[in-house]
mmCIF file as gemmi writes it, N, C-alpha and C atoms, coordinates in Angstrom:
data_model
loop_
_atom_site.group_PDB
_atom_site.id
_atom_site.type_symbol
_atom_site.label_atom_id
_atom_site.label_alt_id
_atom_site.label_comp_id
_atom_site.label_asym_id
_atom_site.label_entity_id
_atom_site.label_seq_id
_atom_site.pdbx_PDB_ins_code
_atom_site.Cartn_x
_atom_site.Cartn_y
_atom_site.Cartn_z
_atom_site.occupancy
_atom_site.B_iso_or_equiv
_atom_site.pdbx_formal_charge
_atom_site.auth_seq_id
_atom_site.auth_asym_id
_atom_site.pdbx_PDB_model_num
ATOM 1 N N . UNK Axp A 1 ? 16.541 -31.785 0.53 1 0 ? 1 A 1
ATOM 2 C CA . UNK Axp A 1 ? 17.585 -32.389 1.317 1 0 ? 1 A 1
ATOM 3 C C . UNK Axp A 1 ? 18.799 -31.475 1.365 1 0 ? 1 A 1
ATOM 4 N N . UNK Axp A 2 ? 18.8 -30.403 1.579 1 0 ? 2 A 1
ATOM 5 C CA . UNK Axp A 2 ? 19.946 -29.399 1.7 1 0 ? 2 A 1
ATOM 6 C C . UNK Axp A 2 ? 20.084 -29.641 3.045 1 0 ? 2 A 1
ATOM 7 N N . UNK Axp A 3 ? 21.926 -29.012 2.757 1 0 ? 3 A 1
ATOM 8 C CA . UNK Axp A 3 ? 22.435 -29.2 4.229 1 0 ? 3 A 1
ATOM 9 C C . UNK Axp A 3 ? 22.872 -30.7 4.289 1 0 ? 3 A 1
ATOM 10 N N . UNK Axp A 4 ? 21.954 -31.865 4.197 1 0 ? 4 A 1
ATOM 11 C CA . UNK Axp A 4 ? 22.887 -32.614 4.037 1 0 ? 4 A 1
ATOM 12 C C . UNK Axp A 4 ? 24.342 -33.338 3.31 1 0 ? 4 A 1
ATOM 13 N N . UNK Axp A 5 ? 24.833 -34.264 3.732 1 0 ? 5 A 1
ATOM 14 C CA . UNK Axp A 5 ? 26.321 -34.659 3.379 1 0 ? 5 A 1
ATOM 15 C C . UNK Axp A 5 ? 25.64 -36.087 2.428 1 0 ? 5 A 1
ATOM 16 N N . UNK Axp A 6 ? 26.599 -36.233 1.303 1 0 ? 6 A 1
ATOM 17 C CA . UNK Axp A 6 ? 26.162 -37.259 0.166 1 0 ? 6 A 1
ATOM 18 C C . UNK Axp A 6 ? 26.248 -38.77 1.108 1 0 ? 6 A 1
ATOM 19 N N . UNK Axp A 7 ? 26.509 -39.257 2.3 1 0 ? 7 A 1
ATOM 20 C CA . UNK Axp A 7 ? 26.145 -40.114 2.664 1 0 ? 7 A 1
ATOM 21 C C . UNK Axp A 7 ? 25.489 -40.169 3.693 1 0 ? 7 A 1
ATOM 22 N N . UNK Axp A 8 ? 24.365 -39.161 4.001 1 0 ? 8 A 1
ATOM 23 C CA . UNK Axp A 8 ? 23.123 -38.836 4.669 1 0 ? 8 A 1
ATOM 24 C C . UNK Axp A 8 ? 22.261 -38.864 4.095 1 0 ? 8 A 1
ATOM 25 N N . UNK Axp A 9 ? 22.255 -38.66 3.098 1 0 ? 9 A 1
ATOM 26 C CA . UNK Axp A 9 ? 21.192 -38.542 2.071 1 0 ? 9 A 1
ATOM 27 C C . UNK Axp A 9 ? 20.895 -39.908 0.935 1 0 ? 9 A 1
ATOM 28 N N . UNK Axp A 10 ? 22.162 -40.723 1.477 1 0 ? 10 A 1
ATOM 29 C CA . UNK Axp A 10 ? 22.103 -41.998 1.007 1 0 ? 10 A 1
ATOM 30 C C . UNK Axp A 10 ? 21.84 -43.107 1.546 1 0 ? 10 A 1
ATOM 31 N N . UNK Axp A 11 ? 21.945 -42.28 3.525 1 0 ? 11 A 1
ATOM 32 C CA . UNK Axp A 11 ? 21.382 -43.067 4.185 1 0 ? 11 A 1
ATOM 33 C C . UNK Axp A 11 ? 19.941 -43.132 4.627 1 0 ? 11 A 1
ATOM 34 N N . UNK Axp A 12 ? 19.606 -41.859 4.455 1 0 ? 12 A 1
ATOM 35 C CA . UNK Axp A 12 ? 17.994 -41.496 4.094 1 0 ? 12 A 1
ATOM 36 C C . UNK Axp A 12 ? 17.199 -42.355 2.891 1 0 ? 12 A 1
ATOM 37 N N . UNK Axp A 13 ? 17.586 -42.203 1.689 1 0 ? 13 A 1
ATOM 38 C CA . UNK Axp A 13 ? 17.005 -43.01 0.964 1 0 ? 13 A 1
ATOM 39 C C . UNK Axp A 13 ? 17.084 -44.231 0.788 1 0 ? 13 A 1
ATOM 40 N N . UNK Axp A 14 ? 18.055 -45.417 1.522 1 0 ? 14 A 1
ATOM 41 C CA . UNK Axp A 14 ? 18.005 -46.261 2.015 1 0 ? 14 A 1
ATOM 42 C C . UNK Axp A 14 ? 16.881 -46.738 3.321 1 0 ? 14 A 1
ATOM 43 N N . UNK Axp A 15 ? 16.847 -45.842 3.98 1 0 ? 15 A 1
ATOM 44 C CA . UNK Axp A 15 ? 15.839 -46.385 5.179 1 0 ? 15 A 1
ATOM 45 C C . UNK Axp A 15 ? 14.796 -46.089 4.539 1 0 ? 15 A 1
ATOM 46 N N . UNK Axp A 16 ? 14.303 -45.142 3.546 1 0 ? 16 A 1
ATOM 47 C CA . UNK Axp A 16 ? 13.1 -44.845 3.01 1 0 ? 16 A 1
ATOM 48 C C . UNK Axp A 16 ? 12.501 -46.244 2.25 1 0 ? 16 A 1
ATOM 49 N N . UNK Axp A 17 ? 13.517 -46.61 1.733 1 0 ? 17 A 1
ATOM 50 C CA . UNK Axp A 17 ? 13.444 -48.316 0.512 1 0 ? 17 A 1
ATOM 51 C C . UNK Axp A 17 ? 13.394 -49.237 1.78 1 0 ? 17 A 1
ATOM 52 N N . UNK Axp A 18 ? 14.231 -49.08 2.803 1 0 ? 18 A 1
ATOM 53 C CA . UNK Axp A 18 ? 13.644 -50.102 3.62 1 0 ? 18 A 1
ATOM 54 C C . UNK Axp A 18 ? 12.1 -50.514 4.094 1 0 ? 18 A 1
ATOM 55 N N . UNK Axp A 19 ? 11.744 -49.239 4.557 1 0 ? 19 A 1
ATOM 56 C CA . UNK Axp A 19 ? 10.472 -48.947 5.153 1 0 ? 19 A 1
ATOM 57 C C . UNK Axp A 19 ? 9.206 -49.278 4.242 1 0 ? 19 A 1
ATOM 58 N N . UNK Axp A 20 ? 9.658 -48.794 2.813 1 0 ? 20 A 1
ATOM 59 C CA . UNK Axp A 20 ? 9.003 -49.665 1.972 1 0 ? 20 A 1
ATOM 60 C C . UNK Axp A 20 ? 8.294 -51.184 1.21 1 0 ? 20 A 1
ATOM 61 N N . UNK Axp A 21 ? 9.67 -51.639 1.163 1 0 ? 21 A 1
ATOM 62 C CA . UNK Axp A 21 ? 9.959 -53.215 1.371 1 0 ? 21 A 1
ATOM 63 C C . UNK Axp A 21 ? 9.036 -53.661 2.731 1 0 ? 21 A 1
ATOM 64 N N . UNK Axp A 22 ? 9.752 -53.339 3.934 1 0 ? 22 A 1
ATOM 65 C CA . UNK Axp A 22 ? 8.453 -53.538 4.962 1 0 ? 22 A 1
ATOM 66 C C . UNK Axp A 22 ? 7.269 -53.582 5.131 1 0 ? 22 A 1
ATOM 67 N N . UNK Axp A 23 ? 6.764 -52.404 4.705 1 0 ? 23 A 1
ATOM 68 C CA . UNK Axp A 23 ? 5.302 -52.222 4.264 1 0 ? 23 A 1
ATOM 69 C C . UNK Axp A 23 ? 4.626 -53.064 2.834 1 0 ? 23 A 1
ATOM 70 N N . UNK Axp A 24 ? 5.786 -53.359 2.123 1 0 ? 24 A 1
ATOM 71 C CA . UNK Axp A 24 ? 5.223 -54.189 1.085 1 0 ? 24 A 1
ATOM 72 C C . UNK Axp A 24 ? 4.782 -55.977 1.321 1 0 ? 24 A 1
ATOM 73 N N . UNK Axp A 25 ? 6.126 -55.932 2.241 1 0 ? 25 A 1
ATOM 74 C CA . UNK Axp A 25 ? 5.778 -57.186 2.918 1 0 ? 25 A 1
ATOM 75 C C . UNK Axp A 25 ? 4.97 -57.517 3.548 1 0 ? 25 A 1
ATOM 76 N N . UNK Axp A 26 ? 4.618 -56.806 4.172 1 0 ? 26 A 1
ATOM 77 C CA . UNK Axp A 26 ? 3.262 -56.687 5.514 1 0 ? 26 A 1
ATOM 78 C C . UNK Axp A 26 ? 2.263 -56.869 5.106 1 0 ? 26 A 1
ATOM 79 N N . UNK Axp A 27 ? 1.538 -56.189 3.387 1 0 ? 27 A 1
ATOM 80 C CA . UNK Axp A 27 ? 0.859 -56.42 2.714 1 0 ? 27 A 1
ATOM 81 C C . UNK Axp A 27 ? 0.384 -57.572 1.949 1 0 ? 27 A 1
ATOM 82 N N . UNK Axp A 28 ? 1.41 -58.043 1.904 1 0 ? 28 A 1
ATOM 83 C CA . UNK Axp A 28 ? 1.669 -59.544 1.166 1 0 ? 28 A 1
ATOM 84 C C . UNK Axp A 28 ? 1.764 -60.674 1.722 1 0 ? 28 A 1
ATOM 85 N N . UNK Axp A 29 ? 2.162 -60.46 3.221 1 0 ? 29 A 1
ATOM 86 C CA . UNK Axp A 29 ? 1.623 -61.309 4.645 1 0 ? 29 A 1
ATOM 87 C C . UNK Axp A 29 ? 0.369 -61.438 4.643 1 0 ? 29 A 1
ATOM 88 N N . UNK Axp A 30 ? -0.385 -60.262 4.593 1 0 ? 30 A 1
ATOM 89 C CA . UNK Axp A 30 ? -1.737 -59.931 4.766 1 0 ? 30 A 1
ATOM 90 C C . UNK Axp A 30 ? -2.852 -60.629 4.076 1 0 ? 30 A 1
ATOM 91 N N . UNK Axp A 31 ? -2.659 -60.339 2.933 1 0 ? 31 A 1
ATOM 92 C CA . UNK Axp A 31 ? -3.287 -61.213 1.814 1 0 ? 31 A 1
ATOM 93 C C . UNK Axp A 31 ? -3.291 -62.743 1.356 1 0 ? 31 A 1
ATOM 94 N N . UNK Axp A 32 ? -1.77 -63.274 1.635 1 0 ? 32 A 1
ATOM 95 C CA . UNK Axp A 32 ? -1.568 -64.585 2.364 1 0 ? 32 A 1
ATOM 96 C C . UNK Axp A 32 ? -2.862 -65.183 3.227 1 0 ? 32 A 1
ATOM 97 N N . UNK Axp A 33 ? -2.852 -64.377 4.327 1 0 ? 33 A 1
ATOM 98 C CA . UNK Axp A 33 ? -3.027 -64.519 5.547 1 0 ? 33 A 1
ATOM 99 C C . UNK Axp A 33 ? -4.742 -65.108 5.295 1 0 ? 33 A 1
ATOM 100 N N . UNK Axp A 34 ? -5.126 -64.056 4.749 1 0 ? 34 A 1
ATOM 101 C CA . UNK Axp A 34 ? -6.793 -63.798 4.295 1 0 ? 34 A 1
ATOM 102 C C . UNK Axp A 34 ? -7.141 -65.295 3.467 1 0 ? 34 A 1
ATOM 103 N N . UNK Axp A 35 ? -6.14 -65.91 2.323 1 0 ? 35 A 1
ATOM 104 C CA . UNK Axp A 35 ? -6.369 -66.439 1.802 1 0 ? 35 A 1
ATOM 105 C C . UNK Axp A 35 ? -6.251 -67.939 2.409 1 0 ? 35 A 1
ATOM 106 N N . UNK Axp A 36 ? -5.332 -68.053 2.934 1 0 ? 36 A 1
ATOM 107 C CA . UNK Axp A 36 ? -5.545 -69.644 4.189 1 0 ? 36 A 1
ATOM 108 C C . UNK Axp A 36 ? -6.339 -69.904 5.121 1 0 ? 36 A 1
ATOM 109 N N . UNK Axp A 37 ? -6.919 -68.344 5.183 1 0 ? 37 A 1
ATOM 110 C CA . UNK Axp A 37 ? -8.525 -68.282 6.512 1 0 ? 37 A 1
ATOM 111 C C . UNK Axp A 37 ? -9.608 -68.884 5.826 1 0 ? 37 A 1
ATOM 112 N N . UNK Axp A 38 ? -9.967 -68.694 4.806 1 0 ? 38 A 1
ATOM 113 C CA . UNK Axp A 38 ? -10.65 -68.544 3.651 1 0 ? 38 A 1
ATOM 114 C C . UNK Axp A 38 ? -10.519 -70.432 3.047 1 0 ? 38 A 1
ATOM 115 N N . UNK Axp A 39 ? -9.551 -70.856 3.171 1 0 ? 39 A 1
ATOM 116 C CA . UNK Axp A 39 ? -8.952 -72.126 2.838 1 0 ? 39 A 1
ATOM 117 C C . UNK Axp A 39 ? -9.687 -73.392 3.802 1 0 ? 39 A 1
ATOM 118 N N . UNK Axp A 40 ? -8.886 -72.912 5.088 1 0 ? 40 A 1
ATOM 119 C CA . UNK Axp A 40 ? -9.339 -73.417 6.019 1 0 ? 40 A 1
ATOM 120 C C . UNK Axp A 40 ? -10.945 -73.169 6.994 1 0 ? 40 A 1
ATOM 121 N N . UNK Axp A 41 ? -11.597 -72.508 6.186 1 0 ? 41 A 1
ATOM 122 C CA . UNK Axp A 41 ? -12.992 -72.097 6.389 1 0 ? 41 A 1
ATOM 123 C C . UNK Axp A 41 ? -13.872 -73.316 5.356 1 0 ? 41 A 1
ATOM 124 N N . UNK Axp A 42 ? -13.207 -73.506 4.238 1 0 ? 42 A 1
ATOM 125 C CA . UNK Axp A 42 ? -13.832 -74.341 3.382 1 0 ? 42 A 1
ATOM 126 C C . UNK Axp A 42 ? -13.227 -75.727 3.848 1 0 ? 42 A 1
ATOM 127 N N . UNK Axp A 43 ? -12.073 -75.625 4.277 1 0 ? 43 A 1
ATOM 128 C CA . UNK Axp A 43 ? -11.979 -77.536 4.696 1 0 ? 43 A 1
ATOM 129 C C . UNK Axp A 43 ? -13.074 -78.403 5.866 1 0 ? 43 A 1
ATOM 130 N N . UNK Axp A 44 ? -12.716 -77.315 6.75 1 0 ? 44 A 1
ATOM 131 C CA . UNK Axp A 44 ? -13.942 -76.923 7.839 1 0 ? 44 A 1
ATOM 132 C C . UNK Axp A 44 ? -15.215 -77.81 7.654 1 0 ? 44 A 1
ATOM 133 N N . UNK Axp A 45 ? -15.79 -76.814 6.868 1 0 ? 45 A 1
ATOM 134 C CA . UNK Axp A 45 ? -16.811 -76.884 6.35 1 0 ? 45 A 1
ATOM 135 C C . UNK Axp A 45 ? -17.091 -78.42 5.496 1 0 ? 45 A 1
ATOM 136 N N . UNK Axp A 46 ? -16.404 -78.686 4.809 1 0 ? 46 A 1
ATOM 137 C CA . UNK Axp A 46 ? -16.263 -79.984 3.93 1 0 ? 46 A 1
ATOM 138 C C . UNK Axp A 46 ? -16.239 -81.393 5.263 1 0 ? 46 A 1
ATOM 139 N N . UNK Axp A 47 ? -15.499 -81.123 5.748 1 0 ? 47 A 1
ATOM 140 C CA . UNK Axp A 47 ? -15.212 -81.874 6.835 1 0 ? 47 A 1
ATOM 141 C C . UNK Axp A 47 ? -16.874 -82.078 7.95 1 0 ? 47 A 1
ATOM 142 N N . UNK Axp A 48 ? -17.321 -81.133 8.219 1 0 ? 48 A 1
ATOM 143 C CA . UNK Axp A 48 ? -18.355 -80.925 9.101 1 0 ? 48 A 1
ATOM 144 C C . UNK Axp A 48 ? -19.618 -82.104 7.735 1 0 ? 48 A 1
ATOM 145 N N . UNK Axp A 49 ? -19.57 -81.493 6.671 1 0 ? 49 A 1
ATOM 146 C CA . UNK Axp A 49 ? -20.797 -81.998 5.624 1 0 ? 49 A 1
ATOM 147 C C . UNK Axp A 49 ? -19.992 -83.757 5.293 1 0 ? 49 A 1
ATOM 148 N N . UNK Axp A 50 ? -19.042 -83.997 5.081 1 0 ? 50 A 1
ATOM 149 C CA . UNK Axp A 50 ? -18.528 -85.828 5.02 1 0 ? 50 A 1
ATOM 150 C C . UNK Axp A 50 ? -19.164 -86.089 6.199 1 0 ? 50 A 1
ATOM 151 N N . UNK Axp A 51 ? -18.783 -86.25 7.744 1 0 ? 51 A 1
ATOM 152 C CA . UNK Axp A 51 ? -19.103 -86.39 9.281 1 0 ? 51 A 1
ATOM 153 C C . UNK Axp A 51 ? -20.706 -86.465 8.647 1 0 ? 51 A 1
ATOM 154 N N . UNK Axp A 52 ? -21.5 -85.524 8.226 1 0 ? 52 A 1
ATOM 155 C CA . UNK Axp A 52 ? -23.225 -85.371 8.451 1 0 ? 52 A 1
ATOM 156 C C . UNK Axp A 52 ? -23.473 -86.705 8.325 1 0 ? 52 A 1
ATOM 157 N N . UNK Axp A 53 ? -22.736 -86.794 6.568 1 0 ? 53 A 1
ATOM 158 C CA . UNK Axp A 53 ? -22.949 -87.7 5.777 1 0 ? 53 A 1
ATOM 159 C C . UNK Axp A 53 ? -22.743 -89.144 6.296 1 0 ? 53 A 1
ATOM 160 N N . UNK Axp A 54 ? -21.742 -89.274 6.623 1 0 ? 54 A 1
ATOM 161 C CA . UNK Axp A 54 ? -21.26 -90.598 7.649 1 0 ? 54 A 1
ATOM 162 C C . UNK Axp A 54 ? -22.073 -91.024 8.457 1 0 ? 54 A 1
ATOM 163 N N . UNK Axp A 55 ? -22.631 -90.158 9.647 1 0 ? 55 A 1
ATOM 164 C CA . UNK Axp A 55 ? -23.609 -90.071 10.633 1 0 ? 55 A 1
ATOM 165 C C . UNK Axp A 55 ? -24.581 -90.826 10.181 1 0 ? 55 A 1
ATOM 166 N N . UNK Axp A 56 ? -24.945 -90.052 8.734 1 0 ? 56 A 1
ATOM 167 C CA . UNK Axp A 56 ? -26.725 -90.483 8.256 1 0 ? 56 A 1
ATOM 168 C C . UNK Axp A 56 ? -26.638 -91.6 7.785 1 0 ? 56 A 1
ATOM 169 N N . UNK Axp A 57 ? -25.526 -92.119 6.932 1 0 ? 57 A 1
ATOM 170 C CA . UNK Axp A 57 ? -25.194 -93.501 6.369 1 0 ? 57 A 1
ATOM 171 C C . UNK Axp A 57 ? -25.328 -94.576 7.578 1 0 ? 57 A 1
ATOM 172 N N . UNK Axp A 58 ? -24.832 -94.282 8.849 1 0 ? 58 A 1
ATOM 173 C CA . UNK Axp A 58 ? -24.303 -95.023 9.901 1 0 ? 58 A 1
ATOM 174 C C . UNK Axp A 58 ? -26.299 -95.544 10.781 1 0 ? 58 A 1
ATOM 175 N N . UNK Axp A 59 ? -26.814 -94.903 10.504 1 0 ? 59 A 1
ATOM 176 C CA . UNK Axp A 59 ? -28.222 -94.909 10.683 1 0 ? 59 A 1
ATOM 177 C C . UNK Axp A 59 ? -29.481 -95.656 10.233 1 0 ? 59 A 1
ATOM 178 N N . UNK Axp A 60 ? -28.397 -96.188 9.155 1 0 ? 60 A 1
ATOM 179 C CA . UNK Axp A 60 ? -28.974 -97.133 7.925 1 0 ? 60 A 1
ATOM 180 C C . UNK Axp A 60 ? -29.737 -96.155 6.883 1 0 ? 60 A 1
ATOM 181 N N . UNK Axp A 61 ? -29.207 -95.008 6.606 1 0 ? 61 A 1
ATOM 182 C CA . UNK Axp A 61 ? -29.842 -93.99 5.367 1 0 ? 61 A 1
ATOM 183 C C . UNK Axp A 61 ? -31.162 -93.974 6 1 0 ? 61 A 1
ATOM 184 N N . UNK Axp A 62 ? -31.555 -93.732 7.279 1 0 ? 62 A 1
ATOM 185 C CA . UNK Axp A 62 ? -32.999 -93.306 7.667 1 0 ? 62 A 1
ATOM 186 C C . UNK Axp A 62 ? -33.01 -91.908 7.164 1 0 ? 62 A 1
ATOM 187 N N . UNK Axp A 63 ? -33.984 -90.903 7.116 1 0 ? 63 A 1
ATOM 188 C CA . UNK Axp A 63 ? -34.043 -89.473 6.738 1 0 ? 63 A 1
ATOM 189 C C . UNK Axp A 63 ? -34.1 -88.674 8.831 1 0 ? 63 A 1
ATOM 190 N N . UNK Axp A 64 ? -33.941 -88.096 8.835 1 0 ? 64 A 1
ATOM 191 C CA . UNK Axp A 64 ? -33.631 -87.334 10.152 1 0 ? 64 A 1
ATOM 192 C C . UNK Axp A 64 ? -34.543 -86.298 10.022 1 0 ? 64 A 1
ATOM 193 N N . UNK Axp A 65 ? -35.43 -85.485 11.264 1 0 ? 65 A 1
ATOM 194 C CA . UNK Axp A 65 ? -35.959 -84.609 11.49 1 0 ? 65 A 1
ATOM 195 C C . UNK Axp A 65 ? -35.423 -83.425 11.669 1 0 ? 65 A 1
ATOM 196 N N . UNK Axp A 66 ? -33.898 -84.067 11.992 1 0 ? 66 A 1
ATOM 197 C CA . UNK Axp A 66 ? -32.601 -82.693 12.174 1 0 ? 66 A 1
ATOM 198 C C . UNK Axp A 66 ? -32.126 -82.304 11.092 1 0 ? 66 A 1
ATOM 199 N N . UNK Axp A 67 ? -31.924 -80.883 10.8 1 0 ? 67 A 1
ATOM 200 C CA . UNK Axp A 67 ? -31.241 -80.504 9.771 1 0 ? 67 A 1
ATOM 201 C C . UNK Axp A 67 ? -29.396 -80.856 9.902 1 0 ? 67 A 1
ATOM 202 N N . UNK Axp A 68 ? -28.887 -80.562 9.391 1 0 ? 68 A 1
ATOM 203 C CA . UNK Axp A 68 ? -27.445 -81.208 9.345 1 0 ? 68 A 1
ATOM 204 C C . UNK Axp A 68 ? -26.81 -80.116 10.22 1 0 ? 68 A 1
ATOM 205 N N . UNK Axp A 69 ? -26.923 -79.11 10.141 1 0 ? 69 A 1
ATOM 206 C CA . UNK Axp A 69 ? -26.239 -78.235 11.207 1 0 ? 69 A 1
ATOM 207 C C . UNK Axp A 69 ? -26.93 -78.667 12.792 1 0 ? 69 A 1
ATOM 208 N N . UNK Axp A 70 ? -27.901 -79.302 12.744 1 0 ? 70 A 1
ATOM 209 C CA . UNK Axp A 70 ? -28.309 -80.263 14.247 1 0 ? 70 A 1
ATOM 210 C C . UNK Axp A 70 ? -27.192 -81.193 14.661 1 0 ? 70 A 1
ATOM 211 N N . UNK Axp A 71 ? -27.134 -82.386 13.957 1 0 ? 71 A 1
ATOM 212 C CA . UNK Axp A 71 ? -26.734 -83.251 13.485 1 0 ? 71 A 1
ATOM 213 C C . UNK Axp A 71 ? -25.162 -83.058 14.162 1 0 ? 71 A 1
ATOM 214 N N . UNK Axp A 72 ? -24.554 -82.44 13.684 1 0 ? 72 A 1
ATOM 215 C CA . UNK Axp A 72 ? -23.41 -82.172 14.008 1 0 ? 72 A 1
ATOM 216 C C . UNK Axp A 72 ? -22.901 -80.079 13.657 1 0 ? 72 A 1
ATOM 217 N N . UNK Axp A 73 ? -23.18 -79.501 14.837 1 0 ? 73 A 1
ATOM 218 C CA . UNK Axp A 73 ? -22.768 -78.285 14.902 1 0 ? 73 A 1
ATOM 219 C C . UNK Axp A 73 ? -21.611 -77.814 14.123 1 0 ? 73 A 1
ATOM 220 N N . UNK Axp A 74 ? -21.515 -76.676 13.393 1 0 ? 74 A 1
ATOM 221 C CA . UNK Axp A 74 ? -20.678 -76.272 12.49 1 0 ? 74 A 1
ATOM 222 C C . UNK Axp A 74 ? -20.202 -74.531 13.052 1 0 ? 74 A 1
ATOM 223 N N . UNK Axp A 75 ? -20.714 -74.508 14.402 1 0 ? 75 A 1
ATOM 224 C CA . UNK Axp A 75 ? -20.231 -73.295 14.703 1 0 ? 75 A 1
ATOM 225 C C . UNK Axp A 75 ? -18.537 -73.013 14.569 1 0 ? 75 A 1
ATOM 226 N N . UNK Axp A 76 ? -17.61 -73.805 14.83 1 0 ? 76 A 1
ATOM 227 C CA . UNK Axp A 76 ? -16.069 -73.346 14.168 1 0 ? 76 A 1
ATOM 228 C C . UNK Axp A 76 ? -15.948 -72.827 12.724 1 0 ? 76 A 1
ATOM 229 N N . UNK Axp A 77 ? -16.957 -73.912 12.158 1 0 ? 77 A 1
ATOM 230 C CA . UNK Axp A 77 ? -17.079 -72.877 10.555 1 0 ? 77 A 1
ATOM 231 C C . UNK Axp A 77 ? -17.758 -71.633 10.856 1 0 ? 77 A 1
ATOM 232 N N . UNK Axp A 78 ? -18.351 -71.478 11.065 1 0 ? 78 A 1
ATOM 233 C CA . UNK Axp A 78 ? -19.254 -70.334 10.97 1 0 ? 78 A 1
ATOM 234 C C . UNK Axp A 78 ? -18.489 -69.134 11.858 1 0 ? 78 A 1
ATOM 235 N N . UNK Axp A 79 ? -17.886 -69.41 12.658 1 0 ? 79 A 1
ATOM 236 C CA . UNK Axp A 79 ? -17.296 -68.687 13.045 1 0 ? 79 A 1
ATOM 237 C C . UNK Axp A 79 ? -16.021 -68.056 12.132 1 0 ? 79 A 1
ATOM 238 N N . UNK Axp A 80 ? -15.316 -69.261 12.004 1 0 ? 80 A 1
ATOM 239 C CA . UNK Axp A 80 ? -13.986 -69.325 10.931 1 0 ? 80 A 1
ATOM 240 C C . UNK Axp A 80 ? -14.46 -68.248 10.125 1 0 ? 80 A 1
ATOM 241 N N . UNK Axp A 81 ? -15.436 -68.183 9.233 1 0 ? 81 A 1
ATOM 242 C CA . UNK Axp A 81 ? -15.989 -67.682 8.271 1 0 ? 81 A 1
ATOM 243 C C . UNK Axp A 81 ? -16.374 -65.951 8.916 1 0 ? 81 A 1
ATOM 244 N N . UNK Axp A 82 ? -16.858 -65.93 9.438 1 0 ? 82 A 1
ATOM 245 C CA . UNK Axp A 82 ? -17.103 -64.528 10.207 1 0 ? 82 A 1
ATOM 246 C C . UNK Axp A 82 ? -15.659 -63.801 10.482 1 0 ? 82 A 1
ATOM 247 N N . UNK Axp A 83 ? -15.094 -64.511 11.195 1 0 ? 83 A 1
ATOM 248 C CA . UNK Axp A 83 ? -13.53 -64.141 11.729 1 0 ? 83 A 1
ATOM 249 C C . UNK Axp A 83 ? -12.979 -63.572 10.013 1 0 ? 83 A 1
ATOM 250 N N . UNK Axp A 84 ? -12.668 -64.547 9.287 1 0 ? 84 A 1
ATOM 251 C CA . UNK Axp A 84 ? -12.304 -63.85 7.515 1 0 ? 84 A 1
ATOM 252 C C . UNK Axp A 84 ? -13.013 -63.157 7.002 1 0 ? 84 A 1
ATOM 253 N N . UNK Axp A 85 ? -14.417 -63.01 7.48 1 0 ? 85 A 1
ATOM 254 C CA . UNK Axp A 85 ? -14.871 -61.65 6.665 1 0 ? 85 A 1
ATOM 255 C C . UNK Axp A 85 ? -14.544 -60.204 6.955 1 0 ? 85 A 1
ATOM 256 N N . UNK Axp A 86 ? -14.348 -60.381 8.449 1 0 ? 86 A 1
ATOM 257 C CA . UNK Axp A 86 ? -14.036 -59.245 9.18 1 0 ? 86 A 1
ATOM 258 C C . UNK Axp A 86 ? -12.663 -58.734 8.842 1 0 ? 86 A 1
ATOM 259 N N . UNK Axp A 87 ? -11.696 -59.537 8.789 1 0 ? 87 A 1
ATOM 260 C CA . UNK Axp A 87 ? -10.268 -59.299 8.53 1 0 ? 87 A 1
ATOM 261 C C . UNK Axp A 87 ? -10.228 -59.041 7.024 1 0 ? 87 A 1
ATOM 262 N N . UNK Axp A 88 ? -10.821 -59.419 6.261 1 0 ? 88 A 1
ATOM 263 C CA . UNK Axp A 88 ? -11.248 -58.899 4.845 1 0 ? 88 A 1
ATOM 264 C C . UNK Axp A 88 ? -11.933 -57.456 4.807 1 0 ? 88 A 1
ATOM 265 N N . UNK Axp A 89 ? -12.633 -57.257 5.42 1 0 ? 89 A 1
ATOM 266 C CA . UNK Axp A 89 ? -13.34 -55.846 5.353 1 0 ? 89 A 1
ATOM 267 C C . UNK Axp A 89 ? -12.396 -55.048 5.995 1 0 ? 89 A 1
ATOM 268 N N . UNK Axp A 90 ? -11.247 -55.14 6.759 1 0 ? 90 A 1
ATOM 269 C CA . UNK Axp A 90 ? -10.549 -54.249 7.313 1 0 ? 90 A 1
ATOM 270 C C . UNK Axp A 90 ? -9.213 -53.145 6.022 1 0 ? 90 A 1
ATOM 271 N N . UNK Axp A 91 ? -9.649 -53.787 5.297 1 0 ? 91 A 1
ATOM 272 C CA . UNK Axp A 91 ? -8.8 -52.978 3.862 1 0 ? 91 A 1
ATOM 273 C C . UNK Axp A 91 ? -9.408 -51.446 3.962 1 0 ? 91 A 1
């Protein structure tokens, strides 16, 4: 840092700590982020398997030829779930 003046160089290492902080944050957004996908992939999911359950109760507990992903489609989970793996593998 030659050549510069003591409050250039203080304003340099200030934007440097900024830029940091930023990037630290961004990271910590990130991981957040991953972890409520991940959250809401399992409520999803819980939600889709009570509904099966309800369904089959509502039937008078007959047994069904359909598997439960028949029954009531779970493609938002499955998707949900794909969508967070991908954003997980992007590290």
């Amino acid at each position: 840092m030659t050549g510069l003046t003591l409050w250039q160089t203080i304003r340099l290492k200030l934007k440097i700590a900024v830029k940091l902080q930023s990037a630290m944050r961004g990271q910590l957004a990130w991981h957040q982020a991953i972890g409520v996908l991940h959250c809401v992939g399992d409520v999803v999911k819980m939600q889709a398997l009570v509904r099966a359950r309800a369904y089959v109760e509502e039937e008078g507990g007959e047994k069904h030829d359909r598997p439960v992903s028949k029954i009531l489609p779970v493609t938002n989970s499955t998707q949900l779930k794909r969508n967070c793996y991908s954003l997980s593998k992007r590290h």
